[in-house]
Jmol script that loads the backbone (N, CA, C; Angstrom):
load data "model"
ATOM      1  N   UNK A   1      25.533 -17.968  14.124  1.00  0.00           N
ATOM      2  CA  UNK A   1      24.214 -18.038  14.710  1.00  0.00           C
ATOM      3  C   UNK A   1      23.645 -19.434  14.461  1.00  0.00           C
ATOM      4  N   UNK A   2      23.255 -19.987  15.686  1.00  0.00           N
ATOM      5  CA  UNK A   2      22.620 -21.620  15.033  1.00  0.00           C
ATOM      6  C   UNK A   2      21.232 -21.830  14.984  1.00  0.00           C
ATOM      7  N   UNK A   3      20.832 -22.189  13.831  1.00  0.00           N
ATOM      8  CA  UNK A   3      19.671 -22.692  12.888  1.00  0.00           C
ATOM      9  C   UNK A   3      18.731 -22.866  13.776  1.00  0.00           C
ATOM     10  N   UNK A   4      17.294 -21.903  13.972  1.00  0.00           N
ATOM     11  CA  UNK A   4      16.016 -21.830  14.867  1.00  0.00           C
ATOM     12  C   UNK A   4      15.526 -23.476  15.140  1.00  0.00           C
ATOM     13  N   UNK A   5      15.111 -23.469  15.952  1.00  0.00           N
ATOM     14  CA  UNK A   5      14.654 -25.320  16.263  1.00  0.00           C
ATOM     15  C   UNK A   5      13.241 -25.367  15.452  1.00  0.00           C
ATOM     16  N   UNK A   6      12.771 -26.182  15.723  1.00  0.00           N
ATOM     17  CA  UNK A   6      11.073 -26.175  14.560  1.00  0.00           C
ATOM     18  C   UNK A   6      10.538 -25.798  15.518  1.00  0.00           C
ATOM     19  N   UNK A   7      10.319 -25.792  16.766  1.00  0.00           N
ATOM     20  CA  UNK A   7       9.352 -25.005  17.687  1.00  0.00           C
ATOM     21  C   UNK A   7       9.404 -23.650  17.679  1.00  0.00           C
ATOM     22  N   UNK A   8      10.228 -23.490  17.975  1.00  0.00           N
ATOM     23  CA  UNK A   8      10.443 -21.810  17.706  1.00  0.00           C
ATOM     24  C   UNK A   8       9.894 -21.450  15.872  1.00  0.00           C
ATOM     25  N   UNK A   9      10.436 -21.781  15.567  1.00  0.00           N
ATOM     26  CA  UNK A   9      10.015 -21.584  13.769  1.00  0.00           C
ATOM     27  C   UNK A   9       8.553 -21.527  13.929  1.00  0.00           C
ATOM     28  N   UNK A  10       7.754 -22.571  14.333  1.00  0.00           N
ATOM     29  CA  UNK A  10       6.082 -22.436  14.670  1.00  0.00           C
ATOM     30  C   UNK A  10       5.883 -20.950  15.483  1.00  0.00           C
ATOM     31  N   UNK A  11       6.457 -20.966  16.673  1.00  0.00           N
ATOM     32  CA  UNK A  11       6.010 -19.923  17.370  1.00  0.00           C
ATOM     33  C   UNK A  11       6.043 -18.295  16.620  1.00  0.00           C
ATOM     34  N   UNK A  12       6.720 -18.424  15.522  1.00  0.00           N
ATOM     35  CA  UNK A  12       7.456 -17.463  14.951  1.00  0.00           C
ATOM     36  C   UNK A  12       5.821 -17.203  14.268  1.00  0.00           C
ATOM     37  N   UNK A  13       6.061 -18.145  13.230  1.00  0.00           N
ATOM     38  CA  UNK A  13       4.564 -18.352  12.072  1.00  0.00           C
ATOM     39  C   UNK A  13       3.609 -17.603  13.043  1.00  0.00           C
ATOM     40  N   UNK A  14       3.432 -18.364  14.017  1.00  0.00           N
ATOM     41  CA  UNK A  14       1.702 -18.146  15.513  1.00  0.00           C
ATOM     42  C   UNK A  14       2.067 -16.699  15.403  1.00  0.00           C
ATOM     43  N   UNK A  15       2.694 -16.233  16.091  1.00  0.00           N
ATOM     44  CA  UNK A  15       2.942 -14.995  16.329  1.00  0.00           C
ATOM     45  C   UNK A  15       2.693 -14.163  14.912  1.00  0.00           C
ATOM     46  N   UNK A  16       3.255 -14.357  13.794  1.00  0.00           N
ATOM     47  CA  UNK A  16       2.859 -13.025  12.375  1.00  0.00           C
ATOM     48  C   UNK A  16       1.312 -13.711  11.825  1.00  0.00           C
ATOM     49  N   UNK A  17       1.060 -14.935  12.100  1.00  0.00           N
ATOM     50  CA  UNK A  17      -0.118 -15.203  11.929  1.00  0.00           C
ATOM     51  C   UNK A  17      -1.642 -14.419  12.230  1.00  0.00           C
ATOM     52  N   UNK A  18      -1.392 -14.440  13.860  1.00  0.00           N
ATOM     53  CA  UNK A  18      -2.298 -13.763  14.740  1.00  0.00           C
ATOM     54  C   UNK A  18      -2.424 -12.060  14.701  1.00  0.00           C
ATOM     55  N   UNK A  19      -0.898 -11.471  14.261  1.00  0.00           N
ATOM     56  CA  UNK A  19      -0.854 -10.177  13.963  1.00  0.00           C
ATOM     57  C   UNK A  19      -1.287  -9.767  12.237  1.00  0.00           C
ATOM     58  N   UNK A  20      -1.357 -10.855  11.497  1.00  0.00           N
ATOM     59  CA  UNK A  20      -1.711 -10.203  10.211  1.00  0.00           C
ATOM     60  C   UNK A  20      -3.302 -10.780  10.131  1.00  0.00           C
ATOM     61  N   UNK A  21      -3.598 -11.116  11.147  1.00  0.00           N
ATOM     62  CA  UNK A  21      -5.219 -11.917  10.795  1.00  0.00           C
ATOM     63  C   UNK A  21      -5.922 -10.596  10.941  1.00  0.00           C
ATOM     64  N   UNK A  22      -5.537  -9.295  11.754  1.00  0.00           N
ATOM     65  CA  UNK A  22      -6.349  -8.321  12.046  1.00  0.00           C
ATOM     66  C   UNK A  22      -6.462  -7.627  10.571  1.00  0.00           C
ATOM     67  N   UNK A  23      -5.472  -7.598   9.379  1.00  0.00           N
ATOM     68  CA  UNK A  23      -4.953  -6.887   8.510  1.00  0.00           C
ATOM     69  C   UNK A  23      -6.573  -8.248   7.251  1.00  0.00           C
ATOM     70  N   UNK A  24      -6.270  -9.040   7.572  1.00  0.00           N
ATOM     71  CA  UNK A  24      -6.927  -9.606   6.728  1.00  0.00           C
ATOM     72  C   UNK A  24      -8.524  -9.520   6.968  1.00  0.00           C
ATOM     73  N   UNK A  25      -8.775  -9.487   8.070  1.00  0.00           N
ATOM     74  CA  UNK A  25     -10.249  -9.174   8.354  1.00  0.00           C
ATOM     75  C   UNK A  25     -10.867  -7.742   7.791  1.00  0.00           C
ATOM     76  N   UNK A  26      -9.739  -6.925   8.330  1.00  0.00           N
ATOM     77  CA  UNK A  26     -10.610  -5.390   7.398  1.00  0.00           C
ATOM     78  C   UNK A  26     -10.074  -5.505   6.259  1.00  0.00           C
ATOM     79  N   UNK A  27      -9.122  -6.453   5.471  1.00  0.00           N
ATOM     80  CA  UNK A  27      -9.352  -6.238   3.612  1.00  0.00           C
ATOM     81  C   UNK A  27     -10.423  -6.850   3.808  1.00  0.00           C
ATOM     82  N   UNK A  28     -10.869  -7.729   4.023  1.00  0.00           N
ATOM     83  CA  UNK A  28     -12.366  -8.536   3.689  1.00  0.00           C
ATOM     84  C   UNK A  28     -13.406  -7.659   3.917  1.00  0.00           C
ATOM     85  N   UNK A  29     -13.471  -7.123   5.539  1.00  0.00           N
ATOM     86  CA  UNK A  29     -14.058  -6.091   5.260  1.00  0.00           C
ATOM     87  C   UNK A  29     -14.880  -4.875   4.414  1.00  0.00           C
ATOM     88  N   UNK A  30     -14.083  -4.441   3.872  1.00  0.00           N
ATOM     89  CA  UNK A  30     -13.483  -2.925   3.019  1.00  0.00           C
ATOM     90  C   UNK A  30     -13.314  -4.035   1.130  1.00  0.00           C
ATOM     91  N   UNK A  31     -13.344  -4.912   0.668  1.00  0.00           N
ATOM     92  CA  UNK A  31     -13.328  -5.369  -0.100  1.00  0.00           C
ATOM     93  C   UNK A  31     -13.857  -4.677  -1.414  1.00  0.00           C
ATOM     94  N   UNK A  32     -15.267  -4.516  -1.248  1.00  0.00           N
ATOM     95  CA  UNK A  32     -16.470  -3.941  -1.861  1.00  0.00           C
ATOM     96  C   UNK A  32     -16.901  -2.457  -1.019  1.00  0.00           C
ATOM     97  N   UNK A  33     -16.712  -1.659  -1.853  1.00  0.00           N
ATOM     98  CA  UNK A  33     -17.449  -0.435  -1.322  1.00  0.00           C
ATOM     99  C   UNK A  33     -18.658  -0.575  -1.119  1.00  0.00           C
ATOM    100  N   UNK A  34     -19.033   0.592  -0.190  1.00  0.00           N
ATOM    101  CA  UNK A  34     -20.400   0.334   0.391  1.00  0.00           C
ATOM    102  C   UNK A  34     -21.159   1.648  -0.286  1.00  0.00           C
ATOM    103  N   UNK A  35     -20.852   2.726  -0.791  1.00  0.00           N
ATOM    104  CA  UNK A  35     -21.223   3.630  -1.082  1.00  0.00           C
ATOM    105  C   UNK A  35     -21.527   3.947  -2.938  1.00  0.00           C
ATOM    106  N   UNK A  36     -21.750   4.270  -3.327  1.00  0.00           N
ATOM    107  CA  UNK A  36     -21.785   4.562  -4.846  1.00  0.00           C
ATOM    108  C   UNK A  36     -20.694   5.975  -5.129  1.00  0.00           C
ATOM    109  N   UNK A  37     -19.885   5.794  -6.073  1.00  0.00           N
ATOM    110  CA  UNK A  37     -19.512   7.031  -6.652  1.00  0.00           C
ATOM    111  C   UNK A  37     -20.574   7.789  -7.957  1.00  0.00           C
ATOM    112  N   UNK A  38     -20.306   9.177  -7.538  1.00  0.00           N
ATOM    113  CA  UNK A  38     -21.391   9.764  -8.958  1.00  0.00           C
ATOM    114  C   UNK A  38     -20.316   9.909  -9.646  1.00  0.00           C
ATOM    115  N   UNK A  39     -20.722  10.251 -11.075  1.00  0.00           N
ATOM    116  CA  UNK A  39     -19.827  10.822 -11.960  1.00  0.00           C
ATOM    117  C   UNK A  39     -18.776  11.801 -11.352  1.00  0.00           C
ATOM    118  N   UNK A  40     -19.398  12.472 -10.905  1.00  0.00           N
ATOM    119  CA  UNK A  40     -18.633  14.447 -10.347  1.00  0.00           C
ATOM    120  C   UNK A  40     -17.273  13.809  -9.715  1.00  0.00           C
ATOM    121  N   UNK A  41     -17.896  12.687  -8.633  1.00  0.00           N
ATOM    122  CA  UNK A  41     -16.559  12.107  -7.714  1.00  0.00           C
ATOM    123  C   UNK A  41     -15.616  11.584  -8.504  1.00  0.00           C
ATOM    124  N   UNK A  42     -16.176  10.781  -9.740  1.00  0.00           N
ATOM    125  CA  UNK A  42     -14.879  10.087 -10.026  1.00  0.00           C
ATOM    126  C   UNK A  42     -14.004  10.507 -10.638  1.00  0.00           C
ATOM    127  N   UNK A  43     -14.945  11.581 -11.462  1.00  0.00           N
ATOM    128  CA  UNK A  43     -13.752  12.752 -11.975  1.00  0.00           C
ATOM    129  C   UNK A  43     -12.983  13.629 -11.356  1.00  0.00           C
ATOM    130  N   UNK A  44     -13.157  13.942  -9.890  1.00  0.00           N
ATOM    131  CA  UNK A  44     -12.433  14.783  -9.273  1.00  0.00           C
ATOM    132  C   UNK A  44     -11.041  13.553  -8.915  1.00  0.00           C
ATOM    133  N   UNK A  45     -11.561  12.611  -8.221  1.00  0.00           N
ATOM    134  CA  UNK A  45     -10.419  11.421  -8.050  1.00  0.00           C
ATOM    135  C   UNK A  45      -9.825  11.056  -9.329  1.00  0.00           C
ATOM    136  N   UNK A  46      -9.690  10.925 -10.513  1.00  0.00           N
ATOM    137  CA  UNK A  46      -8.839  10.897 -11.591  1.00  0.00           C
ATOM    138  C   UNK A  46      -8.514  12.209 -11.917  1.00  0.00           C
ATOM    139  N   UNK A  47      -8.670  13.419 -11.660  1.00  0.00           N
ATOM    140  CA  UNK A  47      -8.002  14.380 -11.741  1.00  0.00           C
ATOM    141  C   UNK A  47      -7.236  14.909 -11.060  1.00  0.00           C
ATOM    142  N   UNK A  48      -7.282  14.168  -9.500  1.00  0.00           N
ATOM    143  CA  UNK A  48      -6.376  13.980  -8.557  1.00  0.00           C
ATOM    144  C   UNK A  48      -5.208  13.095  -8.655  1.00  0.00           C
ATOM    145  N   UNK A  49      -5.503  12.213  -9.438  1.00  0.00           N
ATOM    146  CA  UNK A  49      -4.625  11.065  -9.759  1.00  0.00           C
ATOM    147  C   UNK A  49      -3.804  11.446 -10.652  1.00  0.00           C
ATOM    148  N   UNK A  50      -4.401  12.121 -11.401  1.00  0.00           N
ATOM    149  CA  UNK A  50      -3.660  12.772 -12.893  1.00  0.00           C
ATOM    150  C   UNK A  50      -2.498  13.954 -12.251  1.00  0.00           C
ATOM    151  N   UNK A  51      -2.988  14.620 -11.599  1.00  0.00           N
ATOM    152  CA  UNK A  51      -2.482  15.665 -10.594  1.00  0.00           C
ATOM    153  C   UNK A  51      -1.191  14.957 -10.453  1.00  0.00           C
ATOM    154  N   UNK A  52      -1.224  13.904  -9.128  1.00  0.00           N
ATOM    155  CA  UNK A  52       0.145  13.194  -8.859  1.00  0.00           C
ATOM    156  C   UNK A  52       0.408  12.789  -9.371  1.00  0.00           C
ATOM    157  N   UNK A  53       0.710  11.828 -10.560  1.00  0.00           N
ATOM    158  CA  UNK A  53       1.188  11.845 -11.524  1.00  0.00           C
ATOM    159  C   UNK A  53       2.303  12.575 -11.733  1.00  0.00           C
ATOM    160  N   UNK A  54       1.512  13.856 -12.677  1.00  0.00           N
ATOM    161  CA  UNK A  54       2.454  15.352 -13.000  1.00  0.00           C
ATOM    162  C   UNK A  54       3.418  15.607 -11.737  1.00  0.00           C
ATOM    163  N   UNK A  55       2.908  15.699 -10.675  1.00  0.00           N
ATOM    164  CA  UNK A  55       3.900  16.129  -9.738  1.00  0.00           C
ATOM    165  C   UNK A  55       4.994  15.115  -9.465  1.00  0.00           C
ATOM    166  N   UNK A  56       4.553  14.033  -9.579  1.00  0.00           N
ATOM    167  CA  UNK A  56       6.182  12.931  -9.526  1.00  0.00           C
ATOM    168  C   UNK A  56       6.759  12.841 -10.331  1.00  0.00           C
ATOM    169  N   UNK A  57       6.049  13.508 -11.841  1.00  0.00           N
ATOM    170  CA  UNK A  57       7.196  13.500 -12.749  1.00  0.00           C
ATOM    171  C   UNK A  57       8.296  14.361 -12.593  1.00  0.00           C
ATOM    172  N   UNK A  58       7.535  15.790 -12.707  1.00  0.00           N
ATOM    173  CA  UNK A  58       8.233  16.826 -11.954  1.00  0.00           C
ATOM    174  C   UNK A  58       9.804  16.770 -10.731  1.00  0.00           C
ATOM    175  N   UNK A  59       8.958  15.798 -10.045  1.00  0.00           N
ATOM    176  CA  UNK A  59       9.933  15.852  -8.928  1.00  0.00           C
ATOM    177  C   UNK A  59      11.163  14.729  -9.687  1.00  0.00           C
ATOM    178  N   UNK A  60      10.459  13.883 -10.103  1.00  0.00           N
ATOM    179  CA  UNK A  60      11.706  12.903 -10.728  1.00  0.00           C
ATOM    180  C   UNK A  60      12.573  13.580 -11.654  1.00  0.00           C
ATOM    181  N   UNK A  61      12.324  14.547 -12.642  1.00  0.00           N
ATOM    182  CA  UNK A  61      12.837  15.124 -13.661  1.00  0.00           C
ATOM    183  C   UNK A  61      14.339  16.115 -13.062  1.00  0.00           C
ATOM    184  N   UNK A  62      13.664  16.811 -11.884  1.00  0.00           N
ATOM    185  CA  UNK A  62      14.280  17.377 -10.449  1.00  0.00           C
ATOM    186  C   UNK A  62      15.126  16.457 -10.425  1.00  0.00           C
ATOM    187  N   UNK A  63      14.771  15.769  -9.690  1.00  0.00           N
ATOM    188  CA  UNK A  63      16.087  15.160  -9.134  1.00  0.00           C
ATOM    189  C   UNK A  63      16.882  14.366 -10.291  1.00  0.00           C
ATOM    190  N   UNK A  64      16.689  14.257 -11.333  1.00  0.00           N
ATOM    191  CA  UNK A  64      17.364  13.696 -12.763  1.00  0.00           C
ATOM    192  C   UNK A  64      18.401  14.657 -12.927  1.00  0.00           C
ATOM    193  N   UNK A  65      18.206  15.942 -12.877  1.00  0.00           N
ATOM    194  CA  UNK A  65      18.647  16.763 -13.438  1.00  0.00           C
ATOM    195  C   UNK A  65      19.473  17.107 -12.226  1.00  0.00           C
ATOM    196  N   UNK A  66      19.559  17.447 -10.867  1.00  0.00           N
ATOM    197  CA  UNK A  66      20.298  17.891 -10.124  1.00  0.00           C
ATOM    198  C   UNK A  66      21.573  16.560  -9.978  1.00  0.00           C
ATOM    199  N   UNK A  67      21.041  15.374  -9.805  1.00  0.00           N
ATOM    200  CA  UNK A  67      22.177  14.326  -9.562  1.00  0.00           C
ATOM    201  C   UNK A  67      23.020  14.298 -10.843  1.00  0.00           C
ATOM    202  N   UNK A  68      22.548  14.593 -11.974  1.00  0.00           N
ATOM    203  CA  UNK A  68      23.538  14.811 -13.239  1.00  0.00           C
ATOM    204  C   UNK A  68      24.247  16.129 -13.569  1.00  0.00           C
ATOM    205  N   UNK A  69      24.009  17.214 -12.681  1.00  0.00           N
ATOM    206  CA  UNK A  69      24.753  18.411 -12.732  1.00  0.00           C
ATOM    207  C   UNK A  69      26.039  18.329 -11.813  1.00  0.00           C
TER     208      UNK A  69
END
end "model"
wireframe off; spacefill off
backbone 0.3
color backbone group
């Protein structure tokens, strides 16, 4: 395969440039929440978190144990 010319190499950049600029505008966006969490929420979301957690251990332990049988 022979080595992209530098124009093309630019056009390449332009092109993932223009498609990740949309990706960078809503992180900027979305950066800072706009809302407040209460207590109640954040404990349900770390007990959700805690939740998956347990369950990927689970599943990892699973599959530990079946690929070694």
């Amino acid at each position: 395969m022979a080595p992209m010319s530098p124009s093309s190499r630019g056009r390449i950049r332009y092109f993932f440039r223009l498609r990740f600029a949309a990706f960078r505008e809503i992180n900027r966006k979305y950066a800072h929440p706009r809302i407040r969490q209460t207590r109640t929420v954040r404990f349900a979301l770390g007990a959700l978190f805690l939740y998956l957690l347990v369950l990927l251990g689970i599943f990892l332990v699973k599959f530990i144990t079946l690929a070694l049988a």
